[in-house]
C-alpha positions, -999 to +999 in steps of 0.1 A: -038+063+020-090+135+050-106+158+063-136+176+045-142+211+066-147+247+062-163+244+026-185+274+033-160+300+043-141+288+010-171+289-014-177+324-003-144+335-007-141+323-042-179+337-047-167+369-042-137+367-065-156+356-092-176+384-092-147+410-092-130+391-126-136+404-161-168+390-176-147+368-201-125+348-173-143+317-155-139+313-123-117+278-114-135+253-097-133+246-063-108+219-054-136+191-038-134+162-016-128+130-026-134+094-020-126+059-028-139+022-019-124-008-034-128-045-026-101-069-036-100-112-033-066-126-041-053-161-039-026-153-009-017-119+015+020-116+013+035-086+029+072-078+029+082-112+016+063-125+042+036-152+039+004-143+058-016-167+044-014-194+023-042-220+006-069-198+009-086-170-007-081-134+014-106-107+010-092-067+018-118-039+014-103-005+013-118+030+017-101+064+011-114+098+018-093+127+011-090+165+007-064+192-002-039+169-003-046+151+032-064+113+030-072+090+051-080+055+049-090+026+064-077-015+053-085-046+063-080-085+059-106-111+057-090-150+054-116-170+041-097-201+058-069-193+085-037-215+079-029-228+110-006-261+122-030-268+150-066-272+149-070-234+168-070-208+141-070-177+140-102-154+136-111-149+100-110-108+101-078-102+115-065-073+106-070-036+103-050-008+091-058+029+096-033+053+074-034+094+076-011+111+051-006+142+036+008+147-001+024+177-024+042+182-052+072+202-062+083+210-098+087+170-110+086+155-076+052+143-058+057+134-023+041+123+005+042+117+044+020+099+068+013+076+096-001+038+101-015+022+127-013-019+123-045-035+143-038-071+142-055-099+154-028-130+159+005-103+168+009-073+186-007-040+174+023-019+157+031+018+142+046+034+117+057+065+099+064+067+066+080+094+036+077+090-002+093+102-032+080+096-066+101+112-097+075+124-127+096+106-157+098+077-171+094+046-149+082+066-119+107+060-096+095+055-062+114+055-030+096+053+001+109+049+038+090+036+066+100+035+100+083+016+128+083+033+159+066+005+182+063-034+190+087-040+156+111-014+159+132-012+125+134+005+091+118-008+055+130+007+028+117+001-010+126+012-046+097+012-070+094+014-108+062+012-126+053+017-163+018+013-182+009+010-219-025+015-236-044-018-243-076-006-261-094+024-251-088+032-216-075-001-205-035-002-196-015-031-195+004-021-158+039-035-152+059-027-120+088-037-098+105-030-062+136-041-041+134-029-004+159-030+022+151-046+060+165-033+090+157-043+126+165-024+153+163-056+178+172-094+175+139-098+186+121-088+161+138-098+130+171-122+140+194-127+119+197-163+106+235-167+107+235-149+141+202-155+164+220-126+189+223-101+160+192-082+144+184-087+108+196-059+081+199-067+048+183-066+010+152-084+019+125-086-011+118-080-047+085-080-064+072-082-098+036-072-104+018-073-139-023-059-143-049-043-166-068-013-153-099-016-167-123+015-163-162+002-167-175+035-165-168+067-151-169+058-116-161+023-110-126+004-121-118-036-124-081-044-119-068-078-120-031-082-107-008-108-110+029-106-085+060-127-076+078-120-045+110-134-041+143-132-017+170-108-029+198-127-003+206-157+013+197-141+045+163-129+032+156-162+019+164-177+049+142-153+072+114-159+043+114-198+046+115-196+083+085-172+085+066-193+061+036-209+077+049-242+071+086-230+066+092-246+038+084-213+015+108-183+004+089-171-031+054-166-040+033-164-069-006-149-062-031-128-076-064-117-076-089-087-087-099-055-077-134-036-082-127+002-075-158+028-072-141+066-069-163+098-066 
């Protein structure tokens, strides 16, 4: 996953209670926006066990603003070289996501809510609404729920872990896995493969991610990724294979790096 207002109104506020503490007390800083631009090249965009693109590098700048707990941000896809059967392929840019969410946290629990729109350039433009979870102990368990309320009506439903150990310094060796859960609401949209009348629902994919986070200095962050996505049913493998773009694929290895500058 924003909106920086009414920053006077607050500083003066907290102006005034400075000056009313006891000369020994500091006065806590005031909570400040925030913001975040990363660029990322990996070897292939998969996306919910499904292949996106496939011999050819893809290119997905990111930027996130946030504030008091609401963000915003803004995704897209570059393919260096569209797959395509046919010698018409698609443009190069060809998609763009805009997310708005809004996060808290109670006692151990962090959680979050938010929106997406999908902007795509070879489907339909979609959107969805999502809730998250995320348990402060060990692992991190994450489960988030999204729900698409438009052209791909359905639910998508994953179960995170994640874990990292200390390297050298600052840099942490990051390990993570997830199983999610598909369900259409229409044959249309996902069908499924025993049953072309009957819509999709089943345990769809896992992933396996390993990566360093490597901090340069105190603003900007390198952070190579390596992941294997991979059917966690018959069903699912056989909706993966048939979504391939040359349906012949139902698990992918790919990677790729990251350069993050926050402020």
């Amino acid at each position: 996953m924003s909106r920086i207002a009414r920053k006077l109104l607050v500083g003066v506020a907290a102006t005034g209670a400075c000056l009313s503490m006891f000369s020994g007390l500091a006065c806590a800083e005031e909570e400040k926006p925030t913001a975040n631009l990363t660029v990322g090249a990996y070897s292939q965009y998969i996306w919910r066990g499904f292949e996106l693109s496939k011999d050819s590098v893809v290119v997905q700048p990111s930027m996130t603003v946030g504030y008091k707990g609401f963000s915003a941000n803004l995704w897209g896809n570059l393919d260096t070289d569209p797959y395509s059967a046919t010698t018409d392929a698609s443009n190069n840019w060809n998609e763009t996501d805009l997310t708005l969410a809004y996060g808290w946290e109670m006692g151990p629990v962090a959680f979050s809510v938010g929106y997406i729109y999908y902007a795509l350039d070879a489907a339909e433009d979609s959107q969805e609404f999502f809730a998250s979870a995320t348990l402060d102990t060990l692992l991190k368990p994450t489960l988030t729920v999204y729900r698409d309320t438009d052209y791909y009506p359905g639910w998508y439903t994953t179960l995170g872990i994640s874990h990292s150990f200390p390297v050298q310094g600052d840099i942490t060796l990051d390990l993570g896995a997830q199983v999610s859960y598909l369900a259409a609401d229409e044959a249309s949209t996902y069908a499924d493969p025993d049953d072309a009348n009957d819509a999709y629902s089943n345990f769809h994919d896992g992933v396996l991610s390993v990566g360093l986070t490597v901090p340069v200095n105190k603003y900007i962050t390198v952070t190579p990724k390596l992941s294997y996505t991979f059917p966690l049913t018959n069903d699912a493998k056989d909706l993966m294979k048939a979504s391939s773009k040359d349906g012949n694929d139902d698990d992918f290895i790919y990677g790729g790096v990251a350069v993050s500058m926050a402020f």
